[in-house]
N, C-alpha and C positions, 0 to 999 in steps of 0.2 A: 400488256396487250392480251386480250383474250382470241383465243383459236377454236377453230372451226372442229365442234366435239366430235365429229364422223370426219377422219380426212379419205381421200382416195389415194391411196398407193399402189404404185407399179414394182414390181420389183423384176429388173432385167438378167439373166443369167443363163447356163449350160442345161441345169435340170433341177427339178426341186423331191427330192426323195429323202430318206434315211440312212443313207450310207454316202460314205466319200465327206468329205469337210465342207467345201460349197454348197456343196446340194444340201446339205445335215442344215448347216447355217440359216439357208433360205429358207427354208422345213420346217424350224423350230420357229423361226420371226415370225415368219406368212401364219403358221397356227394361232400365233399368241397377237399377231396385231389384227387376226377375224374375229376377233372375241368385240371389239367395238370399233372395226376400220375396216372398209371396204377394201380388196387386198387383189388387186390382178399381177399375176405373173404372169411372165413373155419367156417362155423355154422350151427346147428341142422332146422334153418330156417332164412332166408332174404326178407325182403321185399323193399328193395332198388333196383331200375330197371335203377339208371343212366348210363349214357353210362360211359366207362371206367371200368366199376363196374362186374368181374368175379364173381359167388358165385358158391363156392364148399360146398354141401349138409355131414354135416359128419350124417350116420345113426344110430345114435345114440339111447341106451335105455333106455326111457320116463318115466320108474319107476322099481322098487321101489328107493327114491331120491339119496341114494347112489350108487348105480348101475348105475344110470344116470349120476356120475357125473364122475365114473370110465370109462364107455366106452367114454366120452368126453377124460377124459384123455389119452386114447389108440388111441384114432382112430385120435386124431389130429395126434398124429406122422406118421401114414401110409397117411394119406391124402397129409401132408406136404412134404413127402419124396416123393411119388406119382409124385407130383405138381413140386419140387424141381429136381428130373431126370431129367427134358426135360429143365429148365431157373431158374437158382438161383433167389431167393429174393433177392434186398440191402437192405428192411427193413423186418423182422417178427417183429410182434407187437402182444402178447398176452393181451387179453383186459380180464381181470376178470374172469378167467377158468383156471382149473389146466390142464396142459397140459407136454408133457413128448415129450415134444422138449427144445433145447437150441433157446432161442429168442435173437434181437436184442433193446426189450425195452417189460418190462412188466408193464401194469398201475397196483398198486395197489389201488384196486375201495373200499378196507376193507382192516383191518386184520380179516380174517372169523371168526376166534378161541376166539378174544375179545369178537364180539358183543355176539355170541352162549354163551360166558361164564357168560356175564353183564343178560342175558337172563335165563339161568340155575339157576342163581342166585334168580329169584324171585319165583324159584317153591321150592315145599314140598320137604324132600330128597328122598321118592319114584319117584316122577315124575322125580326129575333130574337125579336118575340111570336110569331108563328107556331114558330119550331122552338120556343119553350119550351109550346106548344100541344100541338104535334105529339109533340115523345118524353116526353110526361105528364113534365115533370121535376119536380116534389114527390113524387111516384109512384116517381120510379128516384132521387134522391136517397135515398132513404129504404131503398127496395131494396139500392142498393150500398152503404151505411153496417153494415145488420145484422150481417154476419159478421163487422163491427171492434168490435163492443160484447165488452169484457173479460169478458161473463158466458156469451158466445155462443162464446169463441174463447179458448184458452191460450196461446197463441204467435200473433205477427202474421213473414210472410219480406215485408221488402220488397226490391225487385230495386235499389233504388238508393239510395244515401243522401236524394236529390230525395225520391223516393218516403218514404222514411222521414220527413223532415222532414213531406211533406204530412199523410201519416196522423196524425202527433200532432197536428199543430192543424189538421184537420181533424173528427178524430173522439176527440180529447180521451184517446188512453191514453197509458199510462207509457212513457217511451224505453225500458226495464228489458224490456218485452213485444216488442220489435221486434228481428227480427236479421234485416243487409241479406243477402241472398246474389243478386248478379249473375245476369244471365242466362250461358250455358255457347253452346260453337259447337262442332261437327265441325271438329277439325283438322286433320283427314286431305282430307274432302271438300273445308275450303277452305282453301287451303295453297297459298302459294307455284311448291311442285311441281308440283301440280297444272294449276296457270293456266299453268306456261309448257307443259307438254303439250298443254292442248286450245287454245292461245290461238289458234295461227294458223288451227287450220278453222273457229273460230267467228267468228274476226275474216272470213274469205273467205264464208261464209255471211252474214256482215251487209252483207255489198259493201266492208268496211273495208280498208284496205292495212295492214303491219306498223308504218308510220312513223307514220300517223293520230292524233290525239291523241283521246282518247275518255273521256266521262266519264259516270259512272250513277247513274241515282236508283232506288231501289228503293223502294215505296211502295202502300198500299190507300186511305190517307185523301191527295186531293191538297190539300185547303185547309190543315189541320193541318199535316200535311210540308210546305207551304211552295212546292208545285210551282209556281205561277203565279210566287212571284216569282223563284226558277231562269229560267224563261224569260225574265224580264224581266230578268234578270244575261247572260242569255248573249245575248242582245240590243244591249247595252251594250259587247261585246265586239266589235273591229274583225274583220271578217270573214275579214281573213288571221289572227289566232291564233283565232279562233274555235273549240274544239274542238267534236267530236260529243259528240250526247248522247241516251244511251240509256235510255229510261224504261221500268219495267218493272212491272206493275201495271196496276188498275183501282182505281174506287170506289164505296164504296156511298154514298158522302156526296151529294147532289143539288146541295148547293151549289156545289159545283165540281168536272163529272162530266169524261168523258174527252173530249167532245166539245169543250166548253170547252175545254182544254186545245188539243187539237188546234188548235181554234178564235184561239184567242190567238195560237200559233205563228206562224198565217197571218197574224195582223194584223199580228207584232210582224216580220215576213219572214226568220224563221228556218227555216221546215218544212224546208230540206233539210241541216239539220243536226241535225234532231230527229226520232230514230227510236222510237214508240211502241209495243211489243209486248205491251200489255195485259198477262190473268194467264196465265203462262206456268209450265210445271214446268223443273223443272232448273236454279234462278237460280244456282249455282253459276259456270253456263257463263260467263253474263253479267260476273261479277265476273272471270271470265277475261280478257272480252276489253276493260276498264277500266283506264284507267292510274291511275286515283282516285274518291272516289267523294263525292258532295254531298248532303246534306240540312238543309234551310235548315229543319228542322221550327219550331213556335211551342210545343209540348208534348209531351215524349218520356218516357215515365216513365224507360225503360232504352235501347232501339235495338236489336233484335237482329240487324238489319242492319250496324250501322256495325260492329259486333262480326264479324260473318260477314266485311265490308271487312276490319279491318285482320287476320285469319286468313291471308286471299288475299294480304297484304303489300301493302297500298294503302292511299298515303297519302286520310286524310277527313278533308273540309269540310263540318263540323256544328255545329251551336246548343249556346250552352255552356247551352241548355234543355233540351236532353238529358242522363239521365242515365247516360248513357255517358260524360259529362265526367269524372266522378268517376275514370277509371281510364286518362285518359291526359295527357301535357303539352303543350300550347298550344306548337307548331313542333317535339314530337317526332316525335308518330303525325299530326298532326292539328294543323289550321287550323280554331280557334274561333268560329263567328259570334258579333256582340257584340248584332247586332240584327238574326234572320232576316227583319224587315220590310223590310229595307234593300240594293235590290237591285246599288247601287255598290260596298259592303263585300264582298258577296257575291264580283260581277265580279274585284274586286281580288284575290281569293283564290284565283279560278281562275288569273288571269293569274300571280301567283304562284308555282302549280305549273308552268302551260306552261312559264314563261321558266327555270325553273329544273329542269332534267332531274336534277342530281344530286342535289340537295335532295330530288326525289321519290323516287329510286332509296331514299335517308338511312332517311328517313320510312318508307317500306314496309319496310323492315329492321327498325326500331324497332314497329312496326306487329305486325308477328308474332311478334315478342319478346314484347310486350305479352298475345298475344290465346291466347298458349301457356298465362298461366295460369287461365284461363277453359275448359279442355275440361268436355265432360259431365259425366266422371267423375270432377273434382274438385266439380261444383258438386251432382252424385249425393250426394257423401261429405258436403260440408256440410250438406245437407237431412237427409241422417241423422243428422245431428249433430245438428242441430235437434230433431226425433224424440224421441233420448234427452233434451234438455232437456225436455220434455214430459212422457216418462215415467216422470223422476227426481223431478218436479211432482207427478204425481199420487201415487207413492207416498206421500211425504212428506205429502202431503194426507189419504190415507188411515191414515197410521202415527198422524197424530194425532186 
């Protein structure tokens, strides 16, 4: 069957920018499906200006987070009906937003309800009545379930096989409706090349010497990614191989803010080897000046971090909870945590790469090899791929 060479696509979501994993996600497609596809997005903010590229503003309320996350779900459908009066979609694409339209493919970027619940799990039973209080969760369970209902959605993209697996027993549909397609990284931006270009004025601006061993967390959630017990692994570590450790990030989680963090450091007496720079643009730079890169996370659907890592040719030490597992082997690219709870296993992992320089040299080789076939532009191609599954779907639906 031949398809329509211009289709029209919506792509529904929170924001479309370069930073954060959804927004990065939507960023990169929406750029690369303007190139010969007419491409509107419906989000609370865009910062995409290609040509081809429509952005419909939904005015959305910014807090308290539930509230926000309800009138996202309202106002996509008036926007999209709006929009859909005057020229149907061939594609709606809900990217990671509960949304109370029937779509033509929804990504599942999580199962929300898992990680919140892996997350609940580590607090006292007063703090976990209160957050299940607080983010109304029968409310957003229910919310982020809708666009997985088989009657609401024809196609489900999960980013991970993890992810795949959640969705089916989770939300009870066919394995037959699910196709994983990875998240995608700038090769060019993070590349090997690049890091040794800018490594040494970033390494002299962080006060670091060339020989320094340095290692980085990139992270928004620090409970989830695991930051406290990082500290508590590099802690554990004798303060002659001790390496630096570069965090880079903030959170919006209260449960374990930046303070805290900073906070623990002092207790655990690691601060002067724990450099904090909040949210920062340019994390490229970062992964420059990184001989490797750590995230003890507890629930990863995908990582688009550890992916931007091994891009830059760094070796990573990550939770085989992450589904980023799925795409690399235990001592090629990467040191598997078996129990991010565990902050000796952790220790062991770093000391690991310390003592062994060629091993990491290995790894970071392996590392970019790996991460070469993940570009944009392959994961572009697949999404389209997707697409015509969809719209082979519905003819045949309609022939009969």
């Amino acid at each position: 069957m031949g398809f329509k060479a211009r289709l029209r696509i919506a792509q529904i979501t929170f924001a479309c920018h370069r930073r954060g994993g959804i927004e990065r996600v939507v960023y990169e497609l929406s750029k690369r499906f303007a190139r010969d596809h007419e491409v509107h997005i419906f989000a609370g903010t865009c910062e995409l200006g290609s040509e081809g590229v429509t952005f419909h503003k939904l005015p959305v309320i910014p807090w308290p987070w539930v509230v926000n996350h309800l009138s996202y779900f309202l106002k996509t459908r008036l926007a999209l009906r709006r929009e859909q009066a005057c020229n149907q979609f061939d594609i709606v694409h809900v990217q990671g937003i509960p949304s109370l339209i029937t779509s033509d493919v929804t990504t599942a970027h999580s199962v929300h309800c898992l990680g919140r619940d892996r997350q609940k799990a580590l607090l006292s039973p007063c703090k976990r009545a209160w957050q299940y209080v607080k983010t109304a969760d029968p409310i957003m369970r229910w919310m982020t379930s809708y666009n997985f209902n088989p009657a609401r959605c024809r196609r489900i993209i999960a980013i991970s096989q993890q992810v795949k697996r959640d969705v089916i027993a989770t939300f009870g549909v066919s394995p037959d409706n699910v196709d994983v397609i990875y998240n995608g990284v700038d090769v060019d931006i993070f590349s090997p090349a690049q890091r040794k270009k800018i490594r040494p004025a970033v390494r002299s601006k962080l006060g670091y010497s060339l020989d320094a061993t340095v290692a980085l967390f990139v992270a928004n959630e620090f409970q989830r990614k695991g930051l406290d017990i990082l500290l508590k692994a590099l802690s554990n570590i004798d303060h002659v191989q001790r390496p630096y450790l570069i965090v880079v990030g903030d959170t919006r989680d209260p449960v374990l803010t930046l303070s805290d963090c900073k906070q623990l450091a002092a207790e655990l007496r690691i601060t002067p080897w724990v450099r904090f720079l909040g949210a920062v643009e340019g994390v490229e730079d970062f992964f420059a000046s990184a001989d490797f890169f750590v995230l003890p996370t507890i629930y990863e659907p995908f990582g688009l971090v550890i992916l931007e890592a091994l891009a830059s040719g760094l070796p990573v030490i990550f939770s085989r909870l992450a589904g980023a597992a799925d795409i690399v082997k235990n001592g090629r690219e990467a040191l598997l945590i078996e129990n991010p709870r565990n902050s000796n296993e952790i220790a062991d992992k770093i000391l690991t790469l310390i003592q062994n320089p060629i091993l990491r040299e290995q790894m970071g080789v392996a590392a970019r090899k790996t991460a070469l076939n993940y570009s944009w532009d392959n994961i572009a191609d697949r999404t389209l791929a997707c697409y015509k599954k969809v719209l082979l779907q519905r003819s045949m639906v309609r022939k009969k």
